[in-house]
ROMARGU-904102 format. One line per field, with one value per atom (N, C-alpha, C, O, CB): x, y, z; atom name; residue number from 1. Coordinates in pm, whole numbers, plus 50000, padded with zeros to 5 digits. Last residue first. Glycine has a CB too. Layout:
c1 <- [X,...] $
c2 <- [Y,...] $
c3 <- [Z,...] $
atomo <- [CA,...] $
num <- [NUM,...] $
//
This chain:
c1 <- [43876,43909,43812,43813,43862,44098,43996,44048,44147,44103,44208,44170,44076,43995,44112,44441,44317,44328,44407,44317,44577,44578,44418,44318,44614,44550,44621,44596,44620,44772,44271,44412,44389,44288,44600,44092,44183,44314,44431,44268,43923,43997,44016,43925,43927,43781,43788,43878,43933,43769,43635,43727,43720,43619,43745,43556,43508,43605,43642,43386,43527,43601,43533,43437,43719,43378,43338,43444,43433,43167,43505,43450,43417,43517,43552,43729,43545,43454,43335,43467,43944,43953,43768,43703,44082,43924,43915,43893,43830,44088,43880,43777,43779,43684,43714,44125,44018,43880,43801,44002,44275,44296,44175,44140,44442,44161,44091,44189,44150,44126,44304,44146,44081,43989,44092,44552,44504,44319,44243,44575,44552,44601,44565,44529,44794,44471,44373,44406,44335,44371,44714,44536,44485,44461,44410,44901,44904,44739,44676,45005,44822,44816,44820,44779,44903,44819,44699,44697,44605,44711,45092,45002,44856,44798,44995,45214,45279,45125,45050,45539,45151,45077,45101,45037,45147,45208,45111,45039,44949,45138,45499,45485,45288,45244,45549,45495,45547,45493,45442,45749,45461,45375,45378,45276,45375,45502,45561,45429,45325,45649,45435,45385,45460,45471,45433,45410,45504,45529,45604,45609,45188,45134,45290,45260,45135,45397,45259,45229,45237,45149,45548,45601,45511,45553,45736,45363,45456,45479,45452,45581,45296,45198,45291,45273,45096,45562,45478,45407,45449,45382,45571,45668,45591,45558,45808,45370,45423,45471,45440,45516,45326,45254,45289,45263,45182,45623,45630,45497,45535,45631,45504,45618,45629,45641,45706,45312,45265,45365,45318,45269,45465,45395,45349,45344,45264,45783,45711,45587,45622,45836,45902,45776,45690,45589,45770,46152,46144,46004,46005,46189,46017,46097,46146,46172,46175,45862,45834,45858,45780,45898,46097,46026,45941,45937,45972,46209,46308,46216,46265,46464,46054,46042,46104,46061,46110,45980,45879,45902,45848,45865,46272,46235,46081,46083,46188,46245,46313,46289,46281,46427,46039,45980,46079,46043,45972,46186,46081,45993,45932,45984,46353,46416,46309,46316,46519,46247,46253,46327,46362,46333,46310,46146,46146,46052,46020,46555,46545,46373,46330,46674,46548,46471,46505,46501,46510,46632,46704,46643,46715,46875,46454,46458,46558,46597,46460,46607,46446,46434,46378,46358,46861,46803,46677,46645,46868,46730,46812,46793,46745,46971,46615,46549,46598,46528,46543,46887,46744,46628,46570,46646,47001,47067,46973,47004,47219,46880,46910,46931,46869,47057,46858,46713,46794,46749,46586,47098,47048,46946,46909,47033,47147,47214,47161,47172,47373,46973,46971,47019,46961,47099,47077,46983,46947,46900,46918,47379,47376,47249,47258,47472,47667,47593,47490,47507,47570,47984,47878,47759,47714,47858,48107,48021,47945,47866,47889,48207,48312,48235,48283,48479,48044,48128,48240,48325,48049,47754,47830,47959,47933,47715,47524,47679,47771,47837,47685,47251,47297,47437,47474,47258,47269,47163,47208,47198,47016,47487,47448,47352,47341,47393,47417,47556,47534,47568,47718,47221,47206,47324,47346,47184,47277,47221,47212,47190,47156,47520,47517,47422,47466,47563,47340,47430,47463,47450,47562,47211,47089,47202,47181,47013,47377,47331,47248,47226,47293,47418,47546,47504,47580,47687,47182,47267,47345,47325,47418,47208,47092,47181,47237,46876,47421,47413,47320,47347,47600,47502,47332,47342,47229,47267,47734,47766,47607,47579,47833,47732,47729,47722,47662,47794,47807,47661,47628,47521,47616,48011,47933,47830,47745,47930,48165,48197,48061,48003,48387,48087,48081,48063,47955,48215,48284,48148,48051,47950,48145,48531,48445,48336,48276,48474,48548,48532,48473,48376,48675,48538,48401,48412,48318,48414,48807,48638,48501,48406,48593,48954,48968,48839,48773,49094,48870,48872,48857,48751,49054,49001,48823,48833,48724,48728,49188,49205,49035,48955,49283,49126,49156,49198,49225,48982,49134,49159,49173,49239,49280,48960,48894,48975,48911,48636,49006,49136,49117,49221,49106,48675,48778,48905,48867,48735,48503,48487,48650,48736,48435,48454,48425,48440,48400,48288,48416,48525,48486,48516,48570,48275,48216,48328,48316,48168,48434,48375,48321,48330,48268,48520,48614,48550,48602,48732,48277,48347,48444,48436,48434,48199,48114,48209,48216,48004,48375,48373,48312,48372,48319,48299,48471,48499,48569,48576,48088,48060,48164,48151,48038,48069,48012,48077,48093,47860,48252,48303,48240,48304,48243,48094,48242,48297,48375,48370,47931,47871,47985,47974,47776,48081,48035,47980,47990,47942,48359,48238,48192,48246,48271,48628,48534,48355,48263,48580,48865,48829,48698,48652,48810,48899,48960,48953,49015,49061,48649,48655,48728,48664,48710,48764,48689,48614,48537,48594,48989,48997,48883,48899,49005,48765,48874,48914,48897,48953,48611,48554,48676,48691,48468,48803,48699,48715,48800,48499,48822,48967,48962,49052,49020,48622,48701,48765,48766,48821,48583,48480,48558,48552,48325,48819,48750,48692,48746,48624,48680,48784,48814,48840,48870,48433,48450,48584,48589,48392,48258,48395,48417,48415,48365,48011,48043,48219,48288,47957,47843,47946,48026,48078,48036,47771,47673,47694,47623,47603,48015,47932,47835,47823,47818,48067,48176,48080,48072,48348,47887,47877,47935,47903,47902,47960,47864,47802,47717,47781,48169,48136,48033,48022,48116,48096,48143,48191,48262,48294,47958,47912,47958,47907,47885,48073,48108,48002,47979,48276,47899,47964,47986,47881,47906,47805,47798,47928,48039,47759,47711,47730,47708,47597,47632,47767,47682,47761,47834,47470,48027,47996,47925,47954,47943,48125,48152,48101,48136,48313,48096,48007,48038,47962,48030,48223,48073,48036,47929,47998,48519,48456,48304,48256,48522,48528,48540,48492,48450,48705,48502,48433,48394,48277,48445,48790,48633,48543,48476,48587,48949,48941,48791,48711,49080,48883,48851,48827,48745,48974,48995,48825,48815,48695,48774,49207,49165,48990,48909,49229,49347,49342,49247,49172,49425,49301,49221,49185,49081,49247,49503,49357,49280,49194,49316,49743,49700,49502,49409,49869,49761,49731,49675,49607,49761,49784,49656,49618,49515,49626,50076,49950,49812,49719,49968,50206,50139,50050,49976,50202,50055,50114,50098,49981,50068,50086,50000,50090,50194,49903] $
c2 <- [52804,52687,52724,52645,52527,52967,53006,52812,52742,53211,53130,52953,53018,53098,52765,53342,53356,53197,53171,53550,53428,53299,53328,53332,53039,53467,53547,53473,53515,53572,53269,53379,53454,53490,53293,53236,53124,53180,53152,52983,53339,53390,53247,53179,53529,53182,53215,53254,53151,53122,53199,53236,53224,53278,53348,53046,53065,53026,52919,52994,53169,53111,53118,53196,53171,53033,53114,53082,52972,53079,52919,52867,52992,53059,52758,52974,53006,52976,53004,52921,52872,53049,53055,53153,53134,52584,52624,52807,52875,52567,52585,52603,52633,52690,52516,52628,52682,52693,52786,52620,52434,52545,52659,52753,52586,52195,52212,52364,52416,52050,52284,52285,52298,52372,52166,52251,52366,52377,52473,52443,51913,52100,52201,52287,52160,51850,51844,51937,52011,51706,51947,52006,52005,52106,51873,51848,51950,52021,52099,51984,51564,51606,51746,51781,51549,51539,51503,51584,51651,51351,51627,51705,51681,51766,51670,51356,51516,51613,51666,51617,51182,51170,51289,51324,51042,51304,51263,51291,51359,51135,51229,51406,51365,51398,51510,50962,51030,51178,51250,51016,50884,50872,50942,50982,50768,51031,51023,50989,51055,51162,51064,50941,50918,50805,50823,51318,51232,51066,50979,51311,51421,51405,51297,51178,51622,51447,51384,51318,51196,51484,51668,51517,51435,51319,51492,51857,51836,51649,51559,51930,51909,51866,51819,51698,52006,51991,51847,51851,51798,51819,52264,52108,51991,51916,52051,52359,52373,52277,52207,52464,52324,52274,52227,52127,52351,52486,52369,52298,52202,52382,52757,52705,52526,52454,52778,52778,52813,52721,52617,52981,52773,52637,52646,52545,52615,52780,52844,52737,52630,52882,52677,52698,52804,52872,52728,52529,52678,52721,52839,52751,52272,52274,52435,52465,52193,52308,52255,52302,52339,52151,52354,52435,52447,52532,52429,52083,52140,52317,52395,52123,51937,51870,52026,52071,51711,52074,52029,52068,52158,51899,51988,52078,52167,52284,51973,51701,51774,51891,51917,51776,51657,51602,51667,51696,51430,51729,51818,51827,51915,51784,51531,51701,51762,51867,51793,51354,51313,51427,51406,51165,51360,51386,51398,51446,51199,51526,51429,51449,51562,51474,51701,51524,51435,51313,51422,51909,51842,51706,51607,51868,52011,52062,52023,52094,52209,51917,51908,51940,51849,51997,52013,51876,51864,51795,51758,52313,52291,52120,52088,52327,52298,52334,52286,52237,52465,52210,52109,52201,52125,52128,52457,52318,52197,52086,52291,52624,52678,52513,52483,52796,52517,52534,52563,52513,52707,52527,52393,52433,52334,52285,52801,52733,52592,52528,52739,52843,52947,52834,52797,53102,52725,52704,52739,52658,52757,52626,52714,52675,52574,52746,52510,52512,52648,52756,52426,52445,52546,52505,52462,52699,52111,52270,52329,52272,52249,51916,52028,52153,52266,51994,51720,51674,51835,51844,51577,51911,51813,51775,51829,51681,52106,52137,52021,52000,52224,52029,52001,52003,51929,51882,52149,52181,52119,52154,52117,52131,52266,52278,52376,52330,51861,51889,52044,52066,51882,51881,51813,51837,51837,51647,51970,51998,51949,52036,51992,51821,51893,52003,52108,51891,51597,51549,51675,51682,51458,51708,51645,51666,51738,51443,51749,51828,51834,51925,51877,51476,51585,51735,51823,51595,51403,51314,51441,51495,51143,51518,51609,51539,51600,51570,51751,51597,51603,51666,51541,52005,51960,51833,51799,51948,52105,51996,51964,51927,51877,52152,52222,52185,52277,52278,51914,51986,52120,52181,52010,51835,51771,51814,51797,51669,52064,52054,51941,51982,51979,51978,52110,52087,52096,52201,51760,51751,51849,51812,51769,51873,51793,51772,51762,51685,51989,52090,52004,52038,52156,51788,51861,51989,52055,51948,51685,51589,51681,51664,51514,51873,51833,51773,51798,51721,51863,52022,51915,51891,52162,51583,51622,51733,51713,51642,51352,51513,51557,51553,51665,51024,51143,51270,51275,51191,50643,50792,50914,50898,50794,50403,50478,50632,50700,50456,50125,50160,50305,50362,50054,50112,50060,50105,50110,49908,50422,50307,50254,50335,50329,50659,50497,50411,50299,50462,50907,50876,50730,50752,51019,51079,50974,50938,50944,50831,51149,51253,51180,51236,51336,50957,51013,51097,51119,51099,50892,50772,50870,50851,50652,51148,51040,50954,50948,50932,51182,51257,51206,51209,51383,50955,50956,51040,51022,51035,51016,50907,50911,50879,50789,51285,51283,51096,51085,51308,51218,51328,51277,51237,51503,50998,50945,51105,51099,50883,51212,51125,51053,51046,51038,51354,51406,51306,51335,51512,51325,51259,51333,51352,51080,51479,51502,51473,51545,51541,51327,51349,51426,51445,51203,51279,51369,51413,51504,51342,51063,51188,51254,51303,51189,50840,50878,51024,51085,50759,50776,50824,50903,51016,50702,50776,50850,50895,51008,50806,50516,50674,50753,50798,50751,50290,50315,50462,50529,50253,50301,50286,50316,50354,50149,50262,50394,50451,50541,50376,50024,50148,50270,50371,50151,49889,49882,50015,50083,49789,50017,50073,50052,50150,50050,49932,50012,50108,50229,50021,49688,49630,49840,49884,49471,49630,49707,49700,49705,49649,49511,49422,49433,49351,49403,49719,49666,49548,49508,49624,49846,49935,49805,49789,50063,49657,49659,49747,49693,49734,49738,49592,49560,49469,49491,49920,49927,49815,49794,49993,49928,50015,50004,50064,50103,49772,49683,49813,49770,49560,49896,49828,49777,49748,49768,50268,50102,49979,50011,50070,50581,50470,50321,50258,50463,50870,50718,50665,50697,50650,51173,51064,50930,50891,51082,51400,51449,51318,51341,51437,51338,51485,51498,51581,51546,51066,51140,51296,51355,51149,51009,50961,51041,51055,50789,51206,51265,51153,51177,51280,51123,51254,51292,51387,51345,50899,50891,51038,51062,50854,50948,50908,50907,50911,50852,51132,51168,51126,51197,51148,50921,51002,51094,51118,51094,50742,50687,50794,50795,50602,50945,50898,50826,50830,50801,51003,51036,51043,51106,51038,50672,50755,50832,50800,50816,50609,50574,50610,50594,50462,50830,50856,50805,50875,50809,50734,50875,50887,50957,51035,50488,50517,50584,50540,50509,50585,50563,50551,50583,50425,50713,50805,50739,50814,50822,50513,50616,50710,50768,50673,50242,50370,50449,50479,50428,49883,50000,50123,50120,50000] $
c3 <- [56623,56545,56395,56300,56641,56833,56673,56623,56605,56505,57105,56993,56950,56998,57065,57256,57186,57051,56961,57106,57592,57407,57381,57453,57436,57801,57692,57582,57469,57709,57944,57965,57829,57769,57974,57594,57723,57820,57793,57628,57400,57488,57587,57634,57551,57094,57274,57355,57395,57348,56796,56875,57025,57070,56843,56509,56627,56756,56804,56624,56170,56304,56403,56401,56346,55871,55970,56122,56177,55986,55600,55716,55819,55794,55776,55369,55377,55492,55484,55271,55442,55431,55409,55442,55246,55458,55605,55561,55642,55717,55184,55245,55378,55433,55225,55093,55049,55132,55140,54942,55194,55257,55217,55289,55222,55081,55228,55243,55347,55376,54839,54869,55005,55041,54824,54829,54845,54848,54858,54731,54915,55041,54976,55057,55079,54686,54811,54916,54983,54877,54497,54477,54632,54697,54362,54604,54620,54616,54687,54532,54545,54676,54737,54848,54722,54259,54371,54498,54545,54424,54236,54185,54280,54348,54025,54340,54446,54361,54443,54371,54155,54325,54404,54504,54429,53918,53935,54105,54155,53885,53985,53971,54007,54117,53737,54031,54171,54118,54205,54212,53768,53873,53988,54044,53906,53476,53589,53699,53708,53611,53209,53239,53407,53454,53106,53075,53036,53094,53049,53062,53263,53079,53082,53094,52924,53486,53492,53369,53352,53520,53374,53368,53429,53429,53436,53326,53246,53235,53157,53304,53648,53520,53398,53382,53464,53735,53748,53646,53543,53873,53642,53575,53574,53482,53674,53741,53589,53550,53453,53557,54008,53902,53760,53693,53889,54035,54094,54018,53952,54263,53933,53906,53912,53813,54003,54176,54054,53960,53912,54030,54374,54371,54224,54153,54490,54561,54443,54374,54326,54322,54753,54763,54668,54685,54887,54700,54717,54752,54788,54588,54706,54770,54819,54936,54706,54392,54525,54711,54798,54500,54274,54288,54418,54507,54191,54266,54323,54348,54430,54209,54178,54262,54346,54452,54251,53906,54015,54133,54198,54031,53853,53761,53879,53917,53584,53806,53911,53931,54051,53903,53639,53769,53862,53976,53784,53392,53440,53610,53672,53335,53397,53438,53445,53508,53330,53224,53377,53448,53565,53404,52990,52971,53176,53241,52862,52820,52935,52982,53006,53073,52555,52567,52672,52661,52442,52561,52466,52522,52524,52464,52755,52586,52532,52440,52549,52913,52924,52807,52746,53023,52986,52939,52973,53070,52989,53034,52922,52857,52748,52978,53279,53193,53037,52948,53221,53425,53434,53289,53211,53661,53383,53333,53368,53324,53409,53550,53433,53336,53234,53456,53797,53709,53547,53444,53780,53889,53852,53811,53749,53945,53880,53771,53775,53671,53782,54067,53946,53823,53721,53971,54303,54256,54088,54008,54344,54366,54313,54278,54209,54236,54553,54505,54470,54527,54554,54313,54418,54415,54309,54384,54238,54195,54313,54388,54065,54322,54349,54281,54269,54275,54347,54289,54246,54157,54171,54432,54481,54346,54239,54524,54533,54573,54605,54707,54701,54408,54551,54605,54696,54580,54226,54319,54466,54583,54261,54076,54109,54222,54296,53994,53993,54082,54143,54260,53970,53888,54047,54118,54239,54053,53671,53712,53868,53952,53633,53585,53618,53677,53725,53568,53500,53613,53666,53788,53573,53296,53418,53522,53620,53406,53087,53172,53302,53381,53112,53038,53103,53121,53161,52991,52901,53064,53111,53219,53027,52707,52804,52921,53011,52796,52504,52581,52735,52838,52626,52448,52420,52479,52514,52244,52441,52376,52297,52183,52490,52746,52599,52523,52468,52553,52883,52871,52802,52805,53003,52781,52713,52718,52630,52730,52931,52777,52736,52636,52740,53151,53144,52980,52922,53213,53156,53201,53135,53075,53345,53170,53064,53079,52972,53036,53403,53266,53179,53112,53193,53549,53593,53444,53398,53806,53495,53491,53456,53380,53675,53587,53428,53395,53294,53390,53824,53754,53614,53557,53777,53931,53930,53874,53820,54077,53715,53796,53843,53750,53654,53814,53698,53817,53937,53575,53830,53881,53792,53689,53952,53884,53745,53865,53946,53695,54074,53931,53890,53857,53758,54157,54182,54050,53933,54202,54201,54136,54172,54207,53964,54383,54443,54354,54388,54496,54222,54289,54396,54514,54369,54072,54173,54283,54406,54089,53887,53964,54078,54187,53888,53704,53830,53924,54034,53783,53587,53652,53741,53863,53533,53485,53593,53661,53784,53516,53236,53396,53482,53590,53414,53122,53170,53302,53402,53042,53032,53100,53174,53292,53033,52912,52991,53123,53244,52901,52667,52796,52926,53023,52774,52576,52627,52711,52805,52457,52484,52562,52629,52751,52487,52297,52425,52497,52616,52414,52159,52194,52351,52460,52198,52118,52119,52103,52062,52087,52164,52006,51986,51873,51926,52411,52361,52215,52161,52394,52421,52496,52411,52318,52636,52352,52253,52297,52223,52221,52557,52400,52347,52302,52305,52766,52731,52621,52576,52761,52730,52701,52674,52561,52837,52758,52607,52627,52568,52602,53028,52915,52787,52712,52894,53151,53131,52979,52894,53225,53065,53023,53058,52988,53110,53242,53096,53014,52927,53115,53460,53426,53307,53236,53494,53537,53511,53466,53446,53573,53520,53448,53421,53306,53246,53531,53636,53645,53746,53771,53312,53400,53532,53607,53330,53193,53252,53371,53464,53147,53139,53232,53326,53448,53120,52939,53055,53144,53255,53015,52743,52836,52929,53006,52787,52689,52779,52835,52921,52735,52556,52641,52741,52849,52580,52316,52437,52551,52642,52384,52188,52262,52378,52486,52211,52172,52143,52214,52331,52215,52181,52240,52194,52182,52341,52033,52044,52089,52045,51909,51996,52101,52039,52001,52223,51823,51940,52053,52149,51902,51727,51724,51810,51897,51617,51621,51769,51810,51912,51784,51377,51473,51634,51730,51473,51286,51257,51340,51396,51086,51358,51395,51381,51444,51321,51253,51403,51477,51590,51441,50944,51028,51158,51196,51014,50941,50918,50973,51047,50818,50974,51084,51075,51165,51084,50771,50928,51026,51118,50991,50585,50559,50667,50693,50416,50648,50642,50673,50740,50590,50632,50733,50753,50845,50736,50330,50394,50580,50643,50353,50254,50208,50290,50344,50083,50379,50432,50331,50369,50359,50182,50283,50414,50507,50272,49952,49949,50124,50183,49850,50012,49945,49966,49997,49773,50063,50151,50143,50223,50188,49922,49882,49974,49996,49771,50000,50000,50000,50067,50123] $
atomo <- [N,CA,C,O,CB,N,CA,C,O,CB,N,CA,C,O,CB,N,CA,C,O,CB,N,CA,C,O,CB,N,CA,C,O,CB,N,CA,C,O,CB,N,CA,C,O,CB,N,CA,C,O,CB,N,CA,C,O,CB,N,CA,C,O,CB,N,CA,C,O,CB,N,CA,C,O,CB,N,CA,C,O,CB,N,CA,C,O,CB,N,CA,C,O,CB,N,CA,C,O,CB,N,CA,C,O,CB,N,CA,C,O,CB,N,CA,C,O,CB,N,CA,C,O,CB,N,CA,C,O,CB,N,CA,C,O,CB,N,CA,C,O,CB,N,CA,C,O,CB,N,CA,C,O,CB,N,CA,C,O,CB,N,CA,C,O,CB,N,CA,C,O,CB,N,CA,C,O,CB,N,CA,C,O,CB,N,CA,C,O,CB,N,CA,C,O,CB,N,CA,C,O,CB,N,CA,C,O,CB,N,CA,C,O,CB,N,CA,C,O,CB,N,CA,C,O,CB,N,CA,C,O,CB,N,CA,C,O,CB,N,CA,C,O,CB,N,CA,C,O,CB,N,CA,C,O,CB,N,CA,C,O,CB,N,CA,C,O,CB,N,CA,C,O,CB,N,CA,C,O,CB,N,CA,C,O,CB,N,CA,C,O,CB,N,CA,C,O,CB,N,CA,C,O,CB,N,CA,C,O,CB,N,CA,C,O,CB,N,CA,C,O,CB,N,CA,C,O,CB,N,CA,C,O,CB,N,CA,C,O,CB,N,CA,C,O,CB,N,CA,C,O,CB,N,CA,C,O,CB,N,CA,C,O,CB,N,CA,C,O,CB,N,CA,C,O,CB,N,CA,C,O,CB,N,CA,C,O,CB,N,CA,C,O,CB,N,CA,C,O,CB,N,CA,C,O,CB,N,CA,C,O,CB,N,CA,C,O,CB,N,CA,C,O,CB,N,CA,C,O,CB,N,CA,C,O,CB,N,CA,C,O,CB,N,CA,C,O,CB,N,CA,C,O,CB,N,CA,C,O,CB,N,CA,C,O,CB,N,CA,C,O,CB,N,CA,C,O,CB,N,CA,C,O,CB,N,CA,C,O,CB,N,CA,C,O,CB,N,CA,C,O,CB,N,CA,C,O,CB,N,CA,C,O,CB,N,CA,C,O,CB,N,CA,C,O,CB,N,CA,C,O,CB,N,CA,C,O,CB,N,CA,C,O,CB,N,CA,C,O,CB,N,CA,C,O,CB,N,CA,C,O,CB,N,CA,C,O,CB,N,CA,C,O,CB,N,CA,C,O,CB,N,CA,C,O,CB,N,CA,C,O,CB,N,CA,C,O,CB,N,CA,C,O,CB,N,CA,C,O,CB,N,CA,C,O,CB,N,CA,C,O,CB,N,CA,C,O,CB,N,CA,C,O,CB,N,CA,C,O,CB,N,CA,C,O,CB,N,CA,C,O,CB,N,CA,C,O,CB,N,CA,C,O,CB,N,CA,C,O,CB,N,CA,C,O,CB,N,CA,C,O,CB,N,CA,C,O,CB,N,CA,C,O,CB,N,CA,C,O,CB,N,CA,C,O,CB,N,CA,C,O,CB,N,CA,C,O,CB,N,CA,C,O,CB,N,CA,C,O,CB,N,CA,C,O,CB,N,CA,C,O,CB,N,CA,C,O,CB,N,CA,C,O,CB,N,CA,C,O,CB,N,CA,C,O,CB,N,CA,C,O,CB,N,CA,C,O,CB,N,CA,C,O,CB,N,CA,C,O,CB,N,CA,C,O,CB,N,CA,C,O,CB,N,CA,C,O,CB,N,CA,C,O,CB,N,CA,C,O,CB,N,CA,C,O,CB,N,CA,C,O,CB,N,CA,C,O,CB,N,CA,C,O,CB,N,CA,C,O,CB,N,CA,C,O,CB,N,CA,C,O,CB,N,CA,C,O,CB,N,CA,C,O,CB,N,CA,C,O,CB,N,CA,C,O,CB,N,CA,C,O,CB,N,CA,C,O,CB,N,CA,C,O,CB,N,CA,C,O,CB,N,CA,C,O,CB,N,CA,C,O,CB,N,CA,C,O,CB,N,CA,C,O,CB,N,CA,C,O,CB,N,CA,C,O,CB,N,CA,C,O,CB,N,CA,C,O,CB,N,CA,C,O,CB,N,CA,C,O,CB,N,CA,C,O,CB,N,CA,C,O,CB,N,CA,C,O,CB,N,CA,C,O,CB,N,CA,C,O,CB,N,CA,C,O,CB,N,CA,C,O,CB,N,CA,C,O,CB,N,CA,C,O,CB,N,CA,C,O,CB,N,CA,C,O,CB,N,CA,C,O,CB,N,CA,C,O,CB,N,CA,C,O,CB,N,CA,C,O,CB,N,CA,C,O,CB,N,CA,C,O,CB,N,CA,C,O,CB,N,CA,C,O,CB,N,CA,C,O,CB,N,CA,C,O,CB,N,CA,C,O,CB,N,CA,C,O,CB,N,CA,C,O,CB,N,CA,C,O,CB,N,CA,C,O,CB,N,CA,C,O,CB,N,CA,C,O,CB,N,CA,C,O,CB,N,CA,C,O,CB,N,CA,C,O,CB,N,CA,C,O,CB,N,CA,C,O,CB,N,CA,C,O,CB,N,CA,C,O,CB,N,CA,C,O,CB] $
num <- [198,198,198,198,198,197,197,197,197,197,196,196,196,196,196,195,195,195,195,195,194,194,194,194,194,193,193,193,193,193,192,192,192,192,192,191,191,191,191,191,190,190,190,190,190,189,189,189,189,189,188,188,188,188,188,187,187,187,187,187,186,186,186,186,186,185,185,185,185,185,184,184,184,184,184,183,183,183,183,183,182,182,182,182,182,181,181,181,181,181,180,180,180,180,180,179,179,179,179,179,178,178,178,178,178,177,177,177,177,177,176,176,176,176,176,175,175,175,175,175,174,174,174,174,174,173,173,173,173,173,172,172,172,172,172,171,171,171,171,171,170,170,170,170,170,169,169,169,169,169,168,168,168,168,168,167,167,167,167,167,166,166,166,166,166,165,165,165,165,165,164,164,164,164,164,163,163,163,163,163,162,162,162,162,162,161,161,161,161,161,160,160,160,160,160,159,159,159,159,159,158,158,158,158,158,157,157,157,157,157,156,156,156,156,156,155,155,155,155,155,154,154,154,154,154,153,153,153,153,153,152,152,152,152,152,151,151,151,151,151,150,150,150,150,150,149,149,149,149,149,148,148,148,148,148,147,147,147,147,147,146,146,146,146,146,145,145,145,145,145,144,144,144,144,144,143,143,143,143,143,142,142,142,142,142,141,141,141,141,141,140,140,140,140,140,139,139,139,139,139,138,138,138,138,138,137,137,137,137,137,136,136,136,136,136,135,135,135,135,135,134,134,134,134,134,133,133,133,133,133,132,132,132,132,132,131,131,131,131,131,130,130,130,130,130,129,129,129,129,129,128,128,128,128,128,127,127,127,127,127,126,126,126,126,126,125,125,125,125,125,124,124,124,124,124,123,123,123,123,123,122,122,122,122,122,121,121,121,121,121,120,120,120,120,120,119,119,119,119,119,118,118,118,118,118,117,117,117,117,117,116,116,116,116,116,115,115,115,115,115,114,114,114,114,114,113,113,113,113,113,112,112,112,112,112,111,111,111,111,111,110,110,110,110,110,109,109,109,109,109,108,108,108,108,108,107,107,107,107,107,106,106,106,106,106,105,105,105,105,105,104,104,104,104,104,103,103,103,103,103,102,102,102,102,102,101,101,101,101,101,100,100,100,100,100,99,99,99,99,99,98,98,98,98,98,97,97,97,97,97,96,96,96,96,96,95,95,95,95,95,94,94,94,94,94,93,93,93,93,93,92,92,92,92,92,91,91,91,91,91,90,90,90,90,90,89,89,89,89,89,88,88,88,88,88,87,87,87,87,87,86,86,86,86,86,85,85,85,85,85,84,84,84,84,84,83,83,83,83,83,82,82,82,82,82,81,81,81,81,81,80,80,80,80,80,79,79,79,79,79,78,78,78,78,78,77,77,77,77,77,76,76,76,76,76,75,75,75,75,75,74,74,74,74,74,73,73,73,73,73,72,72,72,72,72,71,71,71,71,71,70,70,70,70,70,69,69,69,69,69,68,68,68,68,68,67,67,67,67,67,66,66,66,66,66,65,65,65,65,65,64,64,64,64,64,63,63,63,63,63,62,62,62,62,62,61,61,61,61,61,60,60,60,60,60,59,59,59,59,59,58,58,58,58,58,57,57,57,57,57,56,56,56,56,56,55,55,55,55,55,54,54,54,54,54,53,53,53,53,53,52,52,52,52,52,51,51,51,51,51,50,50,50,50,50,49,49,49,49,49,48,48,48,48,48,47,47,47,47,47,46,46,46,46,46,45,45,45,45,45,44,44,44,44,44,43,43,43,43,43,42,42,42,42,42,41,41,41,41,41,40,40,40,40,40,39,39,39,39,39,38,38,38,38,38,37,37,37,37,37,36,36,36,36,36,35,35,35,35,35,34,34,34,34,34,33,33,33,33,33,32,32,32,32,32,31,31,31,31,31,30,30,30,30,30,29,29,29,29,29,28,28,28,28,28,27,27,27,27,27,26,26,26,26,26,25,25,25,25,25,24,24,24,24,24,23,23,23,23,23,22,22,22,22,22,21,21,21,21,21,20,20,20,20,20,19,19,19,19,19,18,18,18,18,18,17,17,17,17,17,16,16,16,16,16,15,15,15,15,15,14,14,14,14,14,13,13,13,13,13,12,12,12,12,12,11,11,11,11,11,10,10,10,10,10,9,9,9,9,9,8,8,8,8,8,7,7,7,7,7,6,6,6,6,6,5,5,5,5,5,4,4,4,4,4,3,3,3,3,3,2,2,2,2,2,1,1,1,1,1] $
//
């Protein structure tokens, strides 16, 4: 073979390795080692296919060090959490979900930061995590923004979430009996200093 034809067929591999790697795909046997819990294997995959710019091999490579409990899987955590960063630009909804929770709940070395986990739960929500809307809810909820907190739920209710479903039920029935204890007539008694209104 001619180096010349050689460097051709280079070319046209490296082409390839680049349009499958643009948004995300992984090897099978990536994920048979995942499923095997063969995580250093799976390391050993994402990496490469990290520095070529797979975002989904960003995303999975930063998981494995960011966690930090898998057996062999060591990195830098800054270098992890930029890649990370990089896949949830990228539009890779996983790598924005992760970073979303990382924001919300100030873990794997991100501040925490409400603003920015709504910002990055909204984001993989519109790139097709259908299950960022129930956080999305959950985490409104939790601020006691309820108008907000409906919003999502209902969302991921229609998307087939049971838990958004049973939190929506329940929110209705509290605001109903609050509805009606505000239409009831009180009836007050001085006791000493304390005044009972039931």
């Amino acid at each position: 073979m001619t180096f010349h034809r050689f460097s051709q067929r280079l070319t046209v591999l490296i082409f390839l390795a680049m349009s499958l790697n643009a948004h995300a795909w992984m090897p099978d046997q990536f994920y048979k080692n995942v499923e095997n819990r063969d995580f250093l294997n799976a390391y050993r995959i994402a990496v490469p296919l990290s520095l070529i710019g797979n975002a989904e091999a960003k995303y999975w490579a930063a998981w494995m060090v960011l966690i930090d409990e898998l057996p062999g899987v060591k990195g830098d955590k800054e270098k992890a959490r930029k890649m990370l960063l990089e896949a949830a630009n990228s539009n890779f909804s996983a790598a924005q979900k992760l970073v979303a929770s990382s924001f919300e709940e100030g873990k794997y070395g991100f501040p925490k930061n409400i603003s920015e986990a709504i910002h990055w739960y909204e984001k993989a929500f519109k790139n097709g995590d259908k299950s960022s809307s129930q956080e999305l809810g959950l985490l409104f909820l939790g601020m006691g923004n309820m108008q907000a907190a409906k919003h999502w739920l209902k969302i991921s209710a229609l998307n087939g979430s049971k838990i958004s479903s049973d939190m929506l039920d329940a929110i209705e029935k509290d605001e109903s009996r609050l509805r009606q204890r505000s239409r009831m007539p009180q009836t007050c008694m001085q006791v000493g200093d304390i005044l009972h209104c039931l």
